[in-house]
C-alpha positions as CSV (number, residue, x, y, z in Angstrom):
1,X,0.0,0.0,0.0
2,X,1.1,3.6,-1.0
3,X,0.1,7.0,-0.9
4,X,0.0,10.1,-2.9
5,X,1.9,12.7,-0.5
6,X,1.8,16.4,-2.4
7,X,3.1,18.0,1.7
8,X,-0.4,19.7,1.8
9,X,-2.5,18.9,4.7
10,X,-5.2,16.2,3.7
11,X,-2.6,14.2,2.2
12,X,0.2,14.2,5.5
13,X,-2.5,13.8,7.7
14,X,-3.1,10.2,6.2
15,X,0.5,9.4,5.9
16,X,1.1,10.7,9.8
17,X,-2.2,8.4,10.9
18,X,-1.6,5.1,8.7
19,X,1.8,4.9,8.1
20,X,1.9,1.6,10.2
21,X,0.0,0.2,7.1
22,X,1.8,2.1,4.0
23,X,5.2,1.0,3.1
24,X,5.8,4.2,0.3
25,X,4.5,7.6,-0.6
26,X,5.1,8.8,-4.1
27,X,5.5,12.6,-4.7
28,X,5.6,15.2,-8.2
29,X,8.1,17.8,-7.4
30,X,9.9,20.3,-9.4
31,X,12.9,22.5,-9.8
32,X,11.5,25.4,-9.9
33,X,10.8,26.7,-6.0
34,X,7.3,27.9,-6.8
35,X,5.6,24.8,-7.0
36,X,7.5,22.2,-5.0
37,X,6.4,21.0,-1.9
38,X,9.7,19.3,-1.5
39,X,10.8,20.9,2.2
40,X,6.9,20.1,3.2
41,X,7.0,16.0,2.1
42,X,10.1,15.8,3.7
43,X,8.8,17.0,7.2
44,X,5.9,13.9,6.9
45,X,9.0,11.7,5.8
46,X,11.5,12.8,8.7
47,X,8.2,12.2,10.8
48,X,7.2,8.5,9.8
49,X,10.2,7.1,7.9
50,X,8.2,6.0,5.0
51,X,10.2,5.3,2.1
52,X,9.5,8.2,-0.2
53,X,9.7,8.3,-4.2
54,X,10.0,11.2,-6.3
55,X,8.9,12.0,-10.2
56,X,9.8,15.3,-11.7
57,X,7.3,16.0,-14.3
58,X,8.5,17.8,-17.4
59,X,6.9,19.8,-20.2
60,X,8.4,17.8,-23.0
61,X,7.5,14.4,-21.1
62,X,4.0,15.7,-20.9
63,X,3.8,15.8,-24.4
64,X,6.1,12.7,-25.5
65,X,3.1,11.3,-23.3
66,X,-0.4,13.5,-24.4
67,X,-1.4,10.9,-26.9
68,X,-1.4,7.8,-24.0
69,X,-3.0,10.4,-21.1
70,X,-5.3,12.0,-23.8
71,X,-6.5,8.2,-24.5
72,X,-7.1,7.0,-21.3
73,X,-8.9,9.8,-20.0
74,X,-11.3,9.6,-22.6
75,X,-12.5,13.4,-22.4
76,X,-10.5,16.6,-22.1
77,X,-9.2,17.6,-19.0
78,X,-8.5,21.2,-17.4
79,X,-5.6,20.6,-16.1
80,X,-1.8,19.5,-16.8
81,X,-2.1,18.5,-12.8
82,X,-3.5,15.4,-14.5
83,X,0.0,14.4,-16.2
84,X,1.6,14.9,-12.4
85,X,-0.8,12.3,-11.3
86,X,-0.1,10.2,-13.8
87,X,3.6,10.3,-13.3
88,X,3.0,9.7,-9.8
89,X,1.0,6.8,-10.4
90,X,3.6,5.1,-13.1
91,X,5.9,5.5,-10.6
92,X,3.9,3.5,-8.4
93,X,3.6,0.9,-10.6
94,X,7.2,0.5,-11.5
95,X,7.5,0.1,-7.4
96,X,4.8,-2.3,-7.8
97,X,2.5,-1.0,-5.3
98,X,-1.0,-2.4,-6.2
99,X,-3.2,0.1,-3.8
100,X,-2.8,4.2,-3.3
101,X,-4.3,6.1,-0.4
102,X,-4.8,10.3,-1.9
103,X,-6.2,12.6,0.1
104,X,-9.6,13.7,-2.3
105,X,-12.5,15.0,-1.2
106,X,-10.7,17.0,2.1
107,X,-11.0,19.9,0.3
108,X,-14.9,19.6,-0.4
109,X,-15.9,18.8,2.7
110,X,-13.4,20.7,4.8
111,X,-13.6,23.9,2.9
112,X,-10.0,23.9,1.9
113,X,-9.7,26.2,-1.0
114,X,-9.0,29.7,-0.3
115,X,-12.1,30.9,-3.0
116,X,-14.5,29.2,-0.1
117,X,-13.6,32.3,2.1
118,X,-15.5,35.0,-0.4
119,X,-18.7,32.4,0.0
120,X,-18.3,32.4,4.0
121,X,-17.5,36.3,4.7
122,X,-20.4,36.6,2.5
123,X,-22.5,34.5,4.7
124,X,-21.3,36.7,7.7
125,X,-22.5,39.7,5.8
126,X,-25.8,37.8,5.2
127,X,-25.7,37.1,8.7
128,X,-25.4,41.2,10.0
129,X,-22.2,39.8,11.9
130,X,-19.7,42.8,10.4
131,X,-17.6,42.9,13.5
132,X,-17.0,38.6,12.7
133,X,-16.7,40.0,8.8
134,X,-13.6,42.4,9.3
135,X,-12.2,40.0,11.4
136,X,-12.3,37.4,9.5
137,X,-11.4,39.5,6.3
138,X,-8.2,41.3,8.0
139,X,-6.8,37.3,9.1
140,X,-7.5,36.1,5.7
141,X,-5.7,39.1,3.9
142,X,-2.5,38.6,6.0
143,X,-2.5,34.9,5.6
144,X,-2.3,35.5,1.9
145,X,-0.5,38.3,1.3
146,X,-4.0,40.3,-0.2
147,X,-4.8,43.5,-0.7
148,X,-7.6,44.9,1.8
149,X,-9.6,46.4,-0.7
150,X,-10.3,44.5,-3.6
151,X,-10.5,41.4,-1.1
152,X,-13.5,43.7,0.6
153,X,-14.9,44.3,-2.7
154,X,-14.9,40.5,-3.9
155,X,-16.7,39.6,-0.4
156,X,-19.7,41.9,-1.0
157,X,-19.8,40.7,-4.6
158,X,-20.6,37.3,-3.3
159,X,-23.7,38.6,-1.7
160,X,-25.3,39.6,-4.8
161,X,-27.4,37.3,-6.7
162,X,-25.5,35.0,-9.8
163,X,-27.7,36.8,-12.4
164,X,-26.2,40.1,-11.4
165,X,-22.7,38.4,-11.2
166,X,-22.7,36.8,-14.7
167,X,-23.6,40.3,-15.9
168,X,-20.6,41.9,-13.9
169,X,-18.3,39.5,-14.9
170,X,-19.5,40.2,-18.6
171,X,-18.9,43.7,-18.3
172,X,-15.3,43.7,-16.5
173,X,-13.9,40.6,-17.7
174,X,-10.2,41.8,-19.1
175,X,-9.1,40.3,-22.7
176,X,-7.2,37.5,-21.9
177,X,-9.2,36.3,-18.9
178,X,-12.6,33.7,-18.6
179,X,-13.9,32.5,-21.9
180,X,-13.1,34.5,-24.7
181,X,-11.2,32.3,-26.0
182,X,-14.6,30.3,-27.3
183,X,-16.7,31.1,-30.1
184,X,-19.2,34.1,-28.7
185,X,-22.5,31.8,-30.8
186,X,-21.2,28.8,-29.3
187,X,-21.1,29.9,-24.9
188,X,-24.8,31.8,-26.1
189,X,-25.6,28.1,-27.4
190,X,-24.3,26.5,-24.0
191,X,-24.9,27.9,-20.6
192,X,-23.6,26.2,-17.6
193,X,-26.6,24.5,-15.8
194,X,-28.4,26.1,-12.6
195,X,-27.0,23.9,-9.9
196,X,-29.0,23.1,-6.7
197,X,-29.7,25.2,-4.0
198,X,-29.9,23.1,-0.4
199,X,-28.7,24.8,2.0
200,X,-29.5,28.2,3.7
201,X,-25.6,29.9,3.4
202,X,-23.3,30.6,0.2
203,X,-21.1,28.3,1.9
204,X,-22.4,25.2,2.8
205,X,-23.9,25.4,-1.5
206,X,-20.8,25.7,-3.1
207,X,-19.4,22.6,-0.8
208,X,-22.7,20.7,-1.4
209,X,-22.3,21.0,-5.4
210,X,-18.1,20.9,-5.4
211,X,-18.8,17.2,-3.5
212,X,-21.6,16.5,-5.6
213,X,-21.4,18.8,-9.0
214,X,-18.2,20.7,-10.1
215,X,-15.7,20.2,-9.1
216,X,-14.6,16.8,-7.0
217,X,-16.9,14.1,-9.6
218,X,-14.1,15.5,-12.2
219,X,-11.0,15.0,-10.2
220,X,-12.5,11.4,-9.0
221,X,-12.9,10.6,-12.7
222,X,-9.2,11.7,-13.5
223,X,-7.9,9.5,-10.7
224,X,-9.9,6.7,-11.3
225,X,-8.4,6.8,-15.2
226,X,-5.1,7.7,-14.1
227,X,-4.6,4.9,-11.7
228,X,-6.2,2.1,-13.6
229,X,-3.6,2.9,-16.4
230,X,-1.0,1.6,-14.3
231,X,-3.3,-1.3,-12.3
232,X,-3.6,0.6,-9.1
233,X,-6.7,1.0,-7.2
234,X,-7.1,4.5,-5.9
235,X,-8.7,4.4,-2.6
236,X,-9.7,8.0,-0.4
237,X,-10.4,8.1,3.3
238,X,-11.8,11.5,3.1
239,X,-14.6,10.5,1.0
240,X,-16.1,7.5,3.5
241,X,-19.5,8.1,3.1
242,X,-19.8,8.3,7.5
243,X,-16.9,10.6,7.6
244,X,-18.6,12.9,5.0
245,X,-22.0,12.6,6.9
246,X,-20.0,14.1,10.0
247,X,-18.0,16.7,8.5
248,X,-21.7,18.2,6.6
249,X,-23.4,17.8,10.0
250,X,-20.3,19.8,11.6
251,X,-21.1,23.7,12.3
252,X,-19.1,26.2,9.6
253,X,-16.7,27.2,12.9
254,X,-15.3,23.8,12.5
255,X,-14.7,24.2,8.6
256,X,-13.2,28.3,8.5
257,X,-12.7,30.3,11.7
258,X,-11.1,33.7,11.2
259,X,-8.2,33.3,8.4
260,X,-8.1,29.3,8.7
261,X,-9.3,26.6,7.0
262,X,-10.2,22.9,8.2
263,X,-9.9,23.9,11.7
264,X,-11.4,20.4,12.8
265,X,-8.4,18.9,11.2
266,X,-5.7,20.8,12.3
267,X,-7.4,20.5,15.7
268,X,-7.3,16.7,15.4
269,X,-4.1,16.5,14.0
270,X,-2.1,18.2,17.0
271,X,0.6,16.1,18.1
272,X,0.3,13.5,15.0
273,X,1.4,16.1,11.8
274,X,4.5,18.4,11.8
275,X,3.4,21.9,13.1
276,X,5.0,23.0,10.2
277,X,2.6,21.5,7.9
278,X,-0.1,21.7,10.6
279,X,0.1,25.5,10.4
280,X,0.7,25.9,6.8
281,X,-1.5,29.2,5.5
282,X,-0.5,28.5,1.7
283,X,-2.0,26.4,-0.5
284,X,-0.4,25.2,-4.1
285,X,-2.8,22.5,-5.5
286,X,-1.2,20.0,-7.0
287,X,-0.1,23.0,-9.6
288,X,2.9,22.5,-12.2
289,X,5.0,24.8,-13.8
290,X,2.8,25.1,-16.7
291,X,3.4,28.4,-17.3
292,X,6.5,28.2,-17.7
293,X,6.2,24.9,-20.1
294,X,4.6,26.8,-22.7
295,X,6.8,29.8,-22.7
296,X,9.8,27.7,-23.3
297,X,9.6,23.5,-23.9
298,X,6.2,23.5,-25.1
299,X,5.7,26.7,-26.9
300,X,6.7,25.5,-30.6
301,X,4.4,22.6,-30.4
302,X,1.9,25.2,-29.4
303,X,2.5,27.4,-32.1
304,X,2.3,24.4,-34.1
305,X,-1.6,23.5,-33.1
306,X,-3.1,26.6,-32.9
307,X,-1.7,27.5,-36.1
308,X,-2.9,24.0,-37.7
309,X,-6.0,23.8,-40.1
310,X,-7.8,21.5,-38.1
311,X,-7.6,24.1,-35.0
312,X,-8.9,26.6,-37.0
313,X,-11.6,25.2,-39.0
314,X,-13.3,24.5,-35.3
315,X,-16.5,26.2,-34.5
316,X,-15.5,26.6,-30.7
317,X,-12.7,28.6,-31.0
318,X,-11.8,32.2,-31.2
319,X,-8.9,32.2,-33.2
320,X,-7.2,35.4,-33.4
321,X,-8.3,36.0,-30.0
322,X,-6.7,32.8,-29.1
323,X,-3.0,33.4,-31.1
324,X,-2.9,37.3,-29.6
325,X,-3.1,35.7,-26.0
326,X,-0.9,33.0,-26.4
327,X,1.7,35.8,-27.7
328,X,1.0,38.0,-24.3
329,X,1.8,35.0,-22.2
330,X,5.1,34.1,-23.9
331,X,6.1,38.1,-23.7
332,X,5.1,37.1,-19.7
333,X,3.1,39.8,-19.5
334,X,0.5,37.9,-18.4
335,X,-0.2,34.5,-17.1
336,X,-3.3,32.1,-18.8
337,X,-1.6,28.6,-18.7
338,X,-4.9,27.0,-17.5
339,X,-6.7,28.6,-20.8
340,X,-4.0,27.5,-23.1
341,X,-4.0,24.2,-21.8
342,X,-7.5,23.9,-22.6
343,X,-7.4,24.9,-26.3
344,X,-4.5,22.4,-26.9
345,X,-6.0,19.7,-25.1
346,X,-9.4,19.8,-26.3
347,X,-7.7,20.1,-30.2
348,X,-5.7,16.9,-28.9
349,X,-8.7,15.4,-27.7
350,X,-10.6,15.7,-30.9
351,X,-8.3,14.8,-33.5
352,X,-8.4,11.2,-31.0
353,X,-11.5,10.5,-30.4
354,X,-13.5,13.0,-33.4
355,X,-11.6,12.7,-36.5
């Protein structure tokens, strides 16, 4: 038995609390300093003495490998994050470890991501409870480095209905941001469906349809074709349908308190997990350099598709809006890596499975 160890805290807290039972934990690191975890996996490793692996995902790996990944995923993915978990699990494979622990679902159910905050200091404005609001807006500004105002803005803008949003965001979006990079007939054709509406705060919604909607069902399907490429059942603690009942029947004070997250966890965790992970404010997310990929490595091969005739014969697609951004992110002017990914893969995807 392995585990998928990334050094955030859902992930170390299984390592610290089974590693009687796991023999390995497999890792995706990287050079650059940004987005390794390294000096984080290494505190759970000093810690249990599990015998760690490493993979260092590359850009021109990812696309020596895009024609295998693109197949067994079967539909176009978001993300190159999905290429790090496949590396992760090959090396598992080749270490013949049969069964992998990950850490899924803690983020749903917890309220780990740092967007959850807008929902829940909108709640608290909801709620008439401003002195709780500034309170709670000042700790989560100097947890993450953010600026006071536009954090304040962003908060109130959660309070206003999604109609009025969607026209906001229509209004302000900035060129190389959200979906312009899609056909305007096509997004009037194709709305995103109304999702369900359960619960009585912003907060508890958005984790309601992330577990059930959104967000998690996607990264679930990912690992499921990720680890069955290499014969390895994925398995996830925090997803155990009784631990899940508990954490939704838990009070929001147990999920964000102030400027933290997961408090219940952290609480439960004192004394088992290194106080340096324990504590950590930051979150990464699995991310890879992919910005960096397709400014150097990957940006001829780029060029390449979204040049191609195929690529622009397709009725999605904004071209020219599409090659002006792609220039502004190599000029690193700006940074879109998770739009570009999602032209190239989606052409990718398409001349597989389409043509």
């Amino acid at each position: 038995v392995g585990t998928c160890l990334s050094g955030g805290l859902d992930s170390s807290s299984i390592v610290c609390v089974a590693n009687n039972l796991l023999q390995q934990s497999f890792s995706a690191v990287y050079e650059e300093e940004k987005y390794d975890e390294r000096k984080f996996i290494e505190e759970v490793v000093k810690k249990t003495n599990i015998q760690s692996h490493y993979t260092f995902p590359k850009g021109e790996d990812l696309l020596e490998d895009s024609d295998k990944l693109i197949w067994h995923q079967e539909e176009p993915f978001c993300s190159t994050s999905i290429y790090a978990q496949w590396q992760v699990f090959k090396v598992a494979r080749e270490n013949n470890v049969k069964v992998m622990l990950d850490g899924q679902g803690g983020d749903e159910t917890l309220a780990g991501y740092h967007s959850y905050y807008l929902y829940y200091l909108a709640d608290l404005l909801k709620s008439f409870r401003p002195i709780s609001f500034l309170q709670t807006l000042i700790s989560h500004c100097r947890n993450h480095s953010l600026s006071f105002l536009p954090a304040l803005a962003q908060a109130i803008g959660f309070t206003f209905p999604d109609s009025v949003k969607l026209k906001v965001k229509k209004i302000t979006r900035k060129e190389t941001a959200g979906l312009n990079w899609l056909n305007e007939d096509f997004t009037q054709r194709y709305q995103y469906p109304s999702l369900p509406i359960k619960y009585k705060t912003h907060l508890e919604n958005i984790l309601y349809q992330a577990l059930f909607y959104n967000g998690l069902p996607s990264l679930l399907h990912y690992e499921d074709r990720n680890s069955m490429a290499f014969s390895i059942e994925a398995r996830v603690p925090f997803l155990d349908y009784r631990l899940v009942e508990f954490l939704f029947s838990l009070p929001i004070s147990q999920k964000i308190h102030y400027g933290t997250t997961k408090v219940v966890l952290r609480n439960s965790m004192e004394g088992i997990l290194p106080e340096k992970i324990r504590n950590r404010r930051d979150k990464i997310g699995f991310a890879t350099p992919e910005e960096n990929w397709f400014r150097t490595s990957l940006k001829k091969p780029i060029e390449e598709i979204i040049h191609s005739k195929s690529f622009q014969k397709r009725p999605y697609f904004n071209v020219e809006f599409i090659k002006k951004a792609f220039a502004t992110h190599c000029k690193d002017k700006k940074n879109i890596s998770q739009s570009i990914w999602r032209w190239v893969n989606l052409e990718l995807w398409m001349r597989k499975f389409i043509e």
